[in-house]
N, C-alpha and C positions, 0 to 999 in steps of 0.2 A: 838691885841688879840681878838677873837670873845668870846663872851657872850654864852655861850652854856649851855641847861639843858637836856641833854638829857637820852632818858626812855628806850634806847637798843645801841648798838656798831653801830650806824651809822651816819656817818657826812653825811647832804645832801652840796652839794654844795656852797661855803660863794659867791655869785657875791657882794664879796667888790672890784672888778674892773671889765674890760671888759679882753675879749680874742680877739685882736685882729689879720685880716689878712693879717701878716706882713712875711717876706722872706730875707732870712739871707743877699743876695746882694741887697734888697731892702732899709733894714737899714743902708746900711753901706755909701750910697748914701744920702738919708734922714741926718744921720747924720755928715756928710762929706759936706753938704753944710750948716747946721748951727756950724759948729766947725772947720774949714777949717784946722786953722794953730794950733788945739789945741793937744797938747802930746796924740797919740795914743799905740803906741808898742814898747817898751824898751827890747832890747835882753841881756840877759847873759850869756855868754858865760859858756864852760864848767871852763876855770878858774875862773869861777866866777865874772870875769870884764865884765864892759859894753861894749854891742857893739854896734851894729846899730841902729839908731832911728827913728820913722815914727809920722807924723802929720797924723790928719786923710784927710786932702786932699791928702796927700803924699800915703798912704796905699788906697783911691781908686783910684788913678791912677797908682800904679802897679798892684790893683788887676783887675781893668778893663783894661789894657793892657794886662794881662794873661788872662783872660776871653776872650779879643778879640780873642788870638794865639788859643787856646783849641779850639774856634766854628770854627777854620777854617782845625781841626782834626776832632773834634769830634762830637759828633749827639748829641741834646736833649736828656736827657733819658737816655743818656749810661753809666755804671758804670765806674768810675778808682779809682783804690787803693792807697794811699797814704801811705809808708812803711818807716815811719819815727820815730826819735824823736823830741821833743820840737823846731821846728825852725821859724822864721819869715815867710820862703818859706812854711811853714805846713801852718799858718796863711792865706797867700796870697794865696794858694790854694784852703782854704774851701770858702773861701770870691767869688773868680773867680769863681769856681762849681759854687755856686749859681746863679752866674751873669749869666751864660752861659746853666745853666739848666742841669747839667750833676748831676751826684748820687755818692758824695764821700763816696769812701769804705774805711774804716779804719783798721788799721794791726797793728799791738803790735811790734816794732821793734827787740823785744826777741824773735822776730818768726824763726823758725827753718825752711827746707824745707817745709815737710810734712806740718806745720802747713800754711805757705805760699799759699804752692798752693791749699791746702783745701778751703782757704778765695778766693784764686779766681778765682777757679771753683767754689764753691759755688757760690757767687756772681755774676760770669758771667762777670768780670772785661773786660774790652777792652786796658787798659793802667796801667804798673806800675811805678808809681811816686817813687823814693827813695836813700838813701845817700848810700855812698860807704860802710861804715863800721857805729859800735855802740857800746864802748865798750868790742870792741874785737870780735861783732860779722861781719863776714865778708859778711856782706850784698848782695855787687853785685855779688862773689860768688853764694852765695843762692836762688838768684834773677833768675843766670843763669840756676839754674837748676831748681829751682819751676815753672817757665814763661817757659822753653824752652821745653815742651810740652803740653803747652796750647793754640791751634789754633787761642783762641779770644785773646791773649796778643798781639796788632798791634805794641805796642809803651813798652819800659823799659827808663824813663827818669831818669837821675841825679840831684836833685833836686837843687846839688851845681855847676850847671854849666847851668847859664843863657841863654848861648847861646840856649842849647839844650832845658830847662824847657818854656822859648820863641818864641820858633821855630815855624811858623806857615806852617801849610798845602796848597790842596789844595782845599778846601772847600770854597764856599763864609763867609766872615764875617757876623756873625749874631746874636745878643744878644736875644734869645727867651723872653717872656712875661712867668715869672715864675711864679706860683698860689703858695697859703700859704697851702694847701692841696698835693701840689705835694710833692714825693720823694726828701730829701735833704741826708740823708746820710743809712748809711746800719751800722751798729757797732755789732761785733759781742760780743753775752754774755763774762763776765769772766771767764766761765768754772770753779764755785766753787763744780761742783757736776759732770762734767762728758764734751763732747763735746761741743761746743760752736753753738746757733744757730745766727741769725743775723736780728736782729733787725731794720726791715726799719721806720725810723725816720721823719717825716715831717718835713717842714719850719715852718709851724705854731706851732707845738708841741712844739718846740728845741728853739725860739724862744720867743715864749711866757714865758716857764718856767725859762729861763734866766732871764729877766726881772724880774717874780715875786721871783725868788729870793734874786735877788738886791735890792726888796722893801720892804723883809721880815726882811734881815740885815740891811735895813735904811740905805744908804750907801749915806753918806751924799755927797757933792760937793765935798769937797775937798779929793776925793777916790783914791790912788794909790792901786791897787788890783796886786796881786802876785800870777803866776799861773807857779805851780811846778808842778801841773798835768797834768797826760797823754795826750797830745794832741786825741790819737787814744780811747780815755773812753770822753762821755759827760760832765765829770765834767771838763775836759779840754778844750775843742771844741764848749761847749754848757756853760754849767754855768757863766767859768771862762772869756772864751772869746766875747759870744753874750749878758753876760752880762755888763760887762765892756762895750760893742759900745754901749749900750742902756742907758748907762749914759752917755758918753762920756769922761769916763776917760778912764785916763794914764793905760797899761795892760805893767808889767814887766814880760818878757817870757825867762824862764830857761829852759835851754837847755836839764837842767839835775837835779837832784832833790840832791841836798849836802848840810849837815845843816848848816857847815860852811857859804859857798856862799850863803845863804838865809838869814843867821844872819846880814852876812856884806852887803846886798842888801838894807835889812831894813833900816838899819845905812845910805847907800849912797842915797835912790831911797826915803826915807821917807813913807815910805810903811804902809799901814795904815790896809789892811784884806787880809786873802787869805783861803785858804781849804787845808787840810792838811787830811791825812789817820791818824790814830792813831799811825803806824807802824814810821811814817817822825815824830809826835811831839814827839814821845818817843827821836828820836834820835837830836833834835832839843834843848831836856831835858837835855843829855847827854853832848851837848857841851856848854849847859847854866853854869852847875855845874864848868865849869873850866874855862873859857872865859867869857868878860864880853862885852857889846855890847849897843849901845845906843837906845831902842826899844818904846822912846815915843813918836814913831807917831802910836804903833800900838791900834786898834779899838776893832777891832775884828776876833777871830779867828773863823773858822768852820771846825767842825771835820765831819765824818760819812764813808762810805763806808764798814765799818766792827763798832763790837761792842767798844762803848766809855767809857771805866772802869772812875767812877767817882772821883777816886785820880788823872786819867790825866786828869780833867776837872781843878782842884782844883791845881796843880800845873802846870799848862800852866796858868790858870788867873794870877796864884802867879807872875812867874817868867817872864811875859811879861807883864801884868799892863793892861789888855784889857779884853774886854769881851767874853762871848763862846757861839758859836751854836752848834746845833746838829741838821745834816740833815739825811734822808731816804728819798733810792727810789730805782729805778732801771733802768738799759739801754733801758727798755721796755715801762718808762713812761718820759723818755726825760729828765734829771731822777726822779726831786723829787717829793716824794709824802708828804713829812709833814718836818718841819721847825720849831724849836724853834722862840720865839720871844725875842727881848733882855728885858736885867732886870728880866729876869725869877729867881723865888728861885731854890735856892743850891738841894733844893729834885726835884722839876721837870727837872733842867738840866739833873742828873745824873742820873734818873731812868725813865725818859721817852723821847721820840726822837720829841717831839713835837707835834702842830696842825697841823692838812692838812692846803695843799697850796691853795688859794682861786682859783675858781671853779673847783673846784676837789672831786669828793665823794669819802668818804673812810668807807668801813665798814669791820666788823669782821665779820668772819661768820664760820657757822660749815664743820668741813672737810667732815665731814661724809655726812650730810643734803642740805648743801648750804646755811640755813638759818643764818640771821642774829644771832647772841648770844646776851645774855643778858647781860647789862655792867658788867665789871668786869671778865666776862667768858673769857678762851682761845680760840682761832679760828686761821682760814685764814686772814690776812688780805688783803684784794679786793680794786681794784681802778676803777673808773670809768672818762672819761670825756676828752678833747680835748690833754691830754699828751700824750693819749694812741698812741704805735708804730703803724703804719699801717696794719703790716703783721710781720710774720716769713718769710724772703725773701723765695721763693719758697718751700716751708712748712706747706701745708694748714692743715695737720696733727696735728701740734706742737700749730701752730694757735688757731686752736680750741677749742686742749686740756687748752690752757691758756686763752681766752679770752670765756665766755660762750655767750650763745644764748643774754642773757638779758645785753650782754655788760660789765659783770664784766671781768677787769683782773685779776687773782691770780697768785699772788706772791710768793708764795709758802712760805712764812715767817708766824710765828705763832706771834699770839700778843694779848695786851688785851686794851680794851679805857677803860675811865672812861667819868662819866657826860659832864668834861668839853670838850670831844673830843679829850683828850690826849692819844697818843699811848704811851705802852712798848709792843719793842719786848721780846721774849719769846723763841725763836727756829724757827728753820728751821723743816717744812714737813717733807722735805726727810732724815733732820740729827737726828729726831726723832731717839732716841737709846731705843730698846726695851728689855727690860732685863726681863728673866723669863716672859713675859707676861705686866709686867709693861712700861707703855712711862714715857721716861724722857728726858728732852731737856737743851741742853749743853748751852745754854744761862744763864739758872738761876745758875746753878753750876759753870761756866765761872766767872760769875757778883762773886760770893763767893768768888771764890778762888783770885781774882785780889786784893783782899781788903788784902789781907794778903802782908805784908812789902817786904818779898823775892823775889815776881813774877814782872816779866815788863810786861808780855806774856802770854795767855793760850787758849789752845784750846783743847777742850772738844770732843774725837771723841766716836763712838762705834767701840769695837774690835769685830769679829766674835769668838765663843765657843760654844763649846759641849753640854756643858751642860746649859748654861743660854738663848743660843742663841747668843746675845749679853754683854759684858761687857764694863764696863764705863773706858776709858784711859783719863788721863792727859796727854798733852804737854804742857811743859811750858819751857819758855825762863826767867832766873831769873835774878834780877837788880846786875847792876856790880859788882863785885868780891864778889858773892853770888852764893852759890849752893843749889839743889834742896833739901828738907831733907821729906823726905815723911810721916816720923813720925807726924811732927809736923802740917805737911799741912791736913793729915789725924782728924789729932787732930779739926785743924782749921776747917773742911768741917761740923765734927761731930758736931760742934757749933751752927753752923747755918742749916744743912740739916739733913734730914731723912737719917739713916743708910745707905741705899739704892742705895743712890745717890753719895756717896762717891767713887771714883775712886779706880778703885783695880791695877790700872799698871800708873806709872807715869814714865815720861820720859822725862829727860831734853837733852834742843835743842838748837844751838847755834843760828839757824835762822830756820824759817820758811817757806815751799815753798809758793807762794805766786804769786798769779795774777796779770796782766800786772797793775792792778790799786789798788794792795796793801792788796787784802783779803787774808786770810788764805786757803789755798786747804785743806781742810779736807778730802778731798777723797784721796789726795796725802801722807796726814801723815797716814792712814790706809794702803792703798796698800803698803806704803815703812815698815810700820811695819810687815806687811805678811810674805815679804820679805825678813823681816829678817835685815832691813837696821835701827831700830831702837835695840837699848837693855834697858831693864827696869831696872829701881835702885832697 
C-alpha cells in the first residue's frame, strides 16, 4: 500500500518495481526452462470435468511447434483472428502468435455475421482461427459467410482439428526476434456505449500488467488460479493467463463459465483465486444458498469489470471464507488501472476500487478544462504510462480524441480520489443523464438502490422526454422469488438521495443484455425501451 499525501487528484507514478521488456512467447520459454515438469493448464470441460493437462515444458513445446507451422503460412506482422471460446487450442495460440510475431485479433464467440466480419475487416485479418459451433451458435456457418467475402481471409482453420490447426505451409520456418513494444494482440472495445473500436495491445503492456497484478493480490506459491473469463477480453488472455506463466502456477481453464462447475472445480482442482464479473458471483451466490461445497483453499477473490455493490462484497467473503479485491481498468490500458490491496477495511473495499497500479499515473481531471481537480472533486479519470494501448487499430481519429497531446488517456469514467490516492467511480461521461438541465450519474443512485434487500441488479439509464429532456429509469433484476415494488424502492431512494434523482420509470428484468465480458449495455436497455420492448410497473 503506498503512503500517499496528496494536495490535488493526481497519483504520479509509485516505481515500487521495474517495467520490464518482456514478450508474451519470451516468458513462456524463460518460464518453461526453470519449471519444466511443473502443472501449467488444466482444462474443464463444458461438463464440468477435467480434461487435458499440460506441464509448462509440455505447453511450450506444442506452442512452439504451432509457432513453427504458422511462420511457415504466415508473415511477421500479419493479423489472425481467433473466434473462439475458453480452450487449451485458444491458449496455444496466443502463446505461438507471440513466438512467431503474428498480431492475435480477438472475437467474442457470441459474434454474429455482421459483427464478424466487421472485426475482420477492420483488423485486416489474414486467417480465421475457430470451432465449429458455441452454444448453439453455429460458428462455421457464420464463419462462411462473414470470411467468404473478404479477399484477405487466406486461411478459416478449425481449431478442433489438429491436423488442419498444424498444417504447415510453404514459407521457410522462421521464428522472428519479437520486441516488447511490438503489436501483440488487437481486442476489440465491449461496446457499452455504441460500436466497438480495437484496441492494439503491446507485449510489454499485456505483460507487464499481468504480473503486477499477481503482485498486487500476493499470490502466494502455492496458487491454483481459475480463469472463467473470456479468453477474447484481457482479463482472460492478459490477466488470467500471463499472469499465472509469470508465477508459474497451475491455470484451470473453463471452457464455459457455470457456477455449478466452478464450485465443484474449487472442491477438485483446490483452487485458491480467480476474477469473476459481479453478474458469475451473484450466480455462484445463488448456488451457495442450496449446495454446499468444500471452498477452503480459497484465497482470494476479485471482482470488477462493471460496478461492485458492497453487500456482494460482504457476502462472497461470508460464504467462501477468502478475501476480496476490486480491480479497474480498461481494454485500452491492458487493463488495469488501480487494484485494491488485501486486508483493506470493509469502507474502502466497498466504496472505492483502489490505488493505481505501480507505474502508472492516474489523475482526475476536469471534463470541461482538462485540468487536474481538487481532491475530493468529480472529473475524468485519466491514465498515463507504459499500459497505454498503442493506437485505435487504423483510427487515428478515435486515437486522438482519447489519448491527448501530453499523453493522457481518458477513460471516459467519472471519479473522485482522495489524499491517500484512492479512487471511487462516480459515472460514466457519456451515461451522464441530464434532466431539466441538471447532470446526474447513475453510479451514485445505482450504489443506493443495490443496498436495498429486494434488488440483485440495477442499472441506472437516462430515458429521452419532452419535457425534461431526459428522465431518470431504473432496471433492475430482483433477488429470487422477489418482485420489484416501486413504492417502496421510491421510498428507499428518498432516504438517501435528492428528490431529483429518484427514478420516475422502473422496470423489472429477468436478465440483462450484457457484453461479451459481462457489463451491462445501457445503450441496449434505452433503445429496447424506445422500442417499446420494455413496460414500466
Amino acid at each position: 500500500m503506498y503512503t500517499l499525501a496528496l494536495t490535488e487528484s493526481y497519483v504520479p507514478a509509485q516505481e515500487t518495481t521495474d517495467i520490464r521488456d518482456t514478450t508474451v512467447g519470451g516468458l513462456l520459454r524463460d518460464v518453461a526452462a526453470s519449471h519444466t515438469d511443473s502443472p501449467a493448464l488444466t482444462e474443464t470441460k463444458f461438463d464440468g470435468e477435467a480434461g487435458r493437462r499440460w506441464t509448462y515444458g509440455a505447453l511450450l513445446a506444442d506452442a512452439e511447434r504451432l509457432a513453427r507451422a504458422l511462420s511457415t503460412r504466415f508473415s511477421p506482422g500479419e493479423r489472425i483472428c481467433v473466434w473462439s471460446p475458453n480452450t487449451p487450442e485458444w491458449v496455444l495460440l496466443e502463446y505461438a502468435c507471440g513466438l512467431a510475431g503474428l498480431v492475435l485479433v480477438t472475437a467474442n464467440p457470441a459474434y454474429q455475421a455482421k459483427e464478424l466480419a466487421y472485426v475482420l475487416e477492420q483488423s485486416q485479418s489474414v486467417a480465421l482461427f475457430l470451432v465449429e459451433s458455441y452454444r448453439g451458435n453455429p460458428m462455421a456457418e457464420i464463419a462462411a459467410e462473414a470470411a467468404g467475402s473478404k479477399p484477405l481471409i487466406r486461411a478459416v482453420i478449425d481449431m478442433d482439428d489438429h491436423t488442419a490447426l498444424f498444417r504447415r505451409g510453404d514459407h521457410p520456418e522462421n521464428l522472428p526476434e519479437v520486441g516488447a513494444n511490438d503489436a501483440a494482440q488487437i481486442q476489440y472495445t465491449s461496446g457499452t456505449t455504441g460500436f466497438p473500436k480495437g484496441a492494439v495491445l503491446s507485449h510489454r503492456a499485456l505483460t507487464n500488467n499481468a504480473r503486477l497484478f499477481f503482485d498486487r493480490f500476493e499470490a502466494p506459491k502455492r496458487t491454483v488460479f481459475a480463469n472463467f473469463m473470456p479468453m477474447f477480453h484481457t482479463s482472460g488472455c492478459g490477466m488470467a493467463t500471463l499472469g499465472s506463466l509469470q508465477r508459474a502456477t497451475p491455470m484451470v481453464l473453463f471452457n464455459v463459465f457455470d457456477p455449478v462447475a466452478v464450485l465443484r472445480s474449487i472442491e477438485r482442482e483446490r483452487i485458491t483465486s480467480f476474477t469473476a464479473v459481479p453478474t458469475m458471483l451473484v450466480a455462484m451466490l445463488d448456488v451457495l444458498r442450496v449446495q454446499s461445497f468444500d471452498l477452503s483453499s480459497m484465497q482470494v477473490v476479485i471482482s470488477g469489470g462493471s460496478m461492485v455493490p458492497p453487500e456482494l462484497v460482504r457476502n462472497v467473503t461470508d460464504a467462501m471464507g477468502c478475501e476480496f479485491q476490486i480491480v479497474y481498468g480498461q481494454t485500452e490500458t491492458a487493463p488495469l488501472i488501480t487494484q485494491h490491496h488485501l486486508g483493506e477495511t470493509e469502507d474502502d473495499l466497498c466504496n472505492t476500487i483502489g490505488q493505481p497500479m505501480p507505474c502508472t499515473e492516474v489523475s482526475v481531471r476536469s471534463v470541461d478544462h482538462n485540468a487536474v481537480v481538487p481532491l475530493g472533486e468529480q472529473g475524468e479519470i485519466c491514465v498515463r504510462g507504459y499500459c497505454l494501448m498503442l493506437e485505435y487499430n487504423d483510427n487515428p481519429e478515435a486515437t486522438a480524441a482519447t489519448i491527448d497531446s501530453d499523453g493522457w488517456l481518458h477513460t471516459g469514467d467519472l471519479g473522485r480520489m482522495d489524499g491517500r490516492g484512492y479512487l471511487a467511480i462516480t459515472g460514466r461521461v457519456k451515461e451522464m443523464i441530464i434532466r431539466g438541465g441538471e447532470n446526474h450519474f447513475p453510479a451514485e443512485i445505482e450504489n443506493v438502490l443495490l443496498e436495498h434487500p429486494s434488488l440483485s441488479e440495477v442499472a441506472i439509464v437516462g430515458l429521452p422526454d419532452p419535457k425534461w429532456g431526459e428522465i431518470i429509469a431504473c432496471f433492475a433484476r430482483p433477488e429470487s422469488g422477489q418482485h420489484i415494488e416501486p413504492d417502496a424502492l421510491k421510498s428507499h431512494c428518498r432516504k438517501y438521495l435528492s428528490p431529483q434523482k429518484t427514478p420516475t420509470v422502473w422496470c423489472q428484468v429477468a436478465e440483462f443484455p450484457l457484453t461479451g465480458s459481462g457489463k451491462i449495455q445501457k445503450f441496449a436497455l434505452r433503445d429496447r425501451y424506445v422500442d417499446g420492448g420494455y413496460q414500466p410497473l
